[in-house]
Steps between C-alpha positions, in 0.01 A plus 500: 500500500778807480365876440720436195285246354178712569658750295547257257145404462396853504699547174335209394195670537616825267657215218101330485342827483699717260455116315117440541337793584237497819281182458202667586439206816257304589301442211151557636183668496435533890672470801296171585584351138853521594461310846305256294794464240782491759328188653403373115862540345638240770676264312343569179554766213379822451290400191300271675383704796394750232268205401400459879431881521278510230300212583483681850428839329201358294358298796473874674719314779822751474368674834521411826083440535531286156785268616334446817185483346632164302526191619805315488411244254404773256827711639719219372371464182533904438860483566578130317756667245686580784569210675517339848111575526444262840770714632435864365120510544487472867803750529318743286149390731760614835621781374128647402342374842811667698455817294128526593552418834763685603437807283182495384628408152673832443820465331525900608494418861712166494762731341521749803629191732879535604692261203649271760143381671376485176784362364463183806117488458532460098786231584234329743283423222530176261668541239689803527840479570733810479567559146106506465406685821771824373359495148152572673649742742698674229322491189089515636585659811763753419763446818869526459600158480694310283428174298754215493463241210732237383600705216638726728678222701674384186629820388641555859640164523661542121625836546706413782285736709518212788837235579267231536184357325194608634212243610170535344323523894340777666815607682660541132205712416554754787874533420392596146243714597734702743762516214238650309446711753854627570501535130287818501588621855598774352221581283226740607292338711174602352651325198525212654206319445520585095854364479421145683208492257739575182774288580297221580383542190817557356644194640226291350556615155863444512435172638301375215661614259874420630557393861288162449587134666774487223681874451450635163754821545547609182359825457411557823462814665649386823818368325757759564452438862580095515767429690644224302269447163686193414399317784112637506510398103613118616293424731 
């Protein structure tokens, strides 16, 4: 990736926000409700791991002594909206027994652990893989990381921000993430960890609402900066 294209994406960045506003991310109530969500919203939508939440929320097992409290059984049929419950449940059940055993189920004190041995010990866990282990480290635990999504791939990939097509594998992930990173180099870094959280964010909404499996450019705000619209619009 050229320090031209990180500029690139940076002025991405300015076109979402003077489009959308800040997105006001992650949609939570607690720290520990957004782990729970970033493992819940695994191939599923947003709506439905609402529905997950507040059958977790009502159960009084949105805490790290209530999930561990449950058993699986009743774990998986909390989160059913959500999908994937054989393989979610006993992720969630890791995640709780590693927090308690490793930091006595304080969120506070898992947070003061340097981001890359965190980062490997949330990565040794089932069913996190890096997309979900830097939406817990960014969004519950406040470090400066940045979140890589495939919304993000596609608008790279479409805005000619990379000569060839990316690969949806981890090694595509950690070139996006350090484009992302480049990106705001030049930011302040105490800003840091509120920009990865807004253009994450930002990226999303675009995505949803334009940068899809099929392109829907009109309108746009990322439109001015496609390299060759005709060819995005075809494909």
């Amino acid at each position: 990736m050229s320090h031209n294209s990180a500029q690139r994406l940076r002025r991405l960045y300015d076109l979402l926000f003077a489009a959308y506003g800040p997105q006001a991310w992650w949609p939570a109530k607690t720290s520990f409700e957004v782990i729970v969500g970033a493992y819940l919203t695994q191939n599923t939508s947003w709506k439905a791991v609402e529905r997950s939440l507040n059958a977790l929320r009502t159960a009084n097992a949105l805490t790290p002594a209530g999930l561990l409290a449950l058993s699986i059984e009743d774990l998986q049929q909390l989160i059913r909206p959500s999908g994937f419950i054989t393989r979610k449940a006993p992720a969630l059940k890791a995640f709780v027994t590693f927090l308690d055993a490793q930091f006595g189920s304080s969120l506070d004190t898992m947070a003061t652990v340097p981001t890359d041995i965190l980062r490997r010990q949330l990565l040794a866990l089932p069913g996190v893989g890096p997309e979900t282990a830097d939406a817990i480290l960014l969004y519950a635990l406040g470090h400066e990381i940045p979140v890589a999504d495939e919304y993000l791939r596609r608008i790279v990939e479409r805005h000619g921000l990379r000569k060839s097509p990316i690969p949806r594998n981890h090694l595509a992930y950690e070139t996006l993430s350090e484009l992302t990173r480049q990106a705001f180099a030049s930011d302040p870094h105490e800003k840091h960890v509120q920009l990865f959280n807004e253009f994450h964010a930002l990226t999303v909404a675009v995505g949803k609402a334009h940068c899809g499996s099929t392109p829907n450019c009109e309108k746009c705000p990322l439109r001015s900066d496609l390299v060759n619209p005709i060819l995005i619009l075809s494909k």
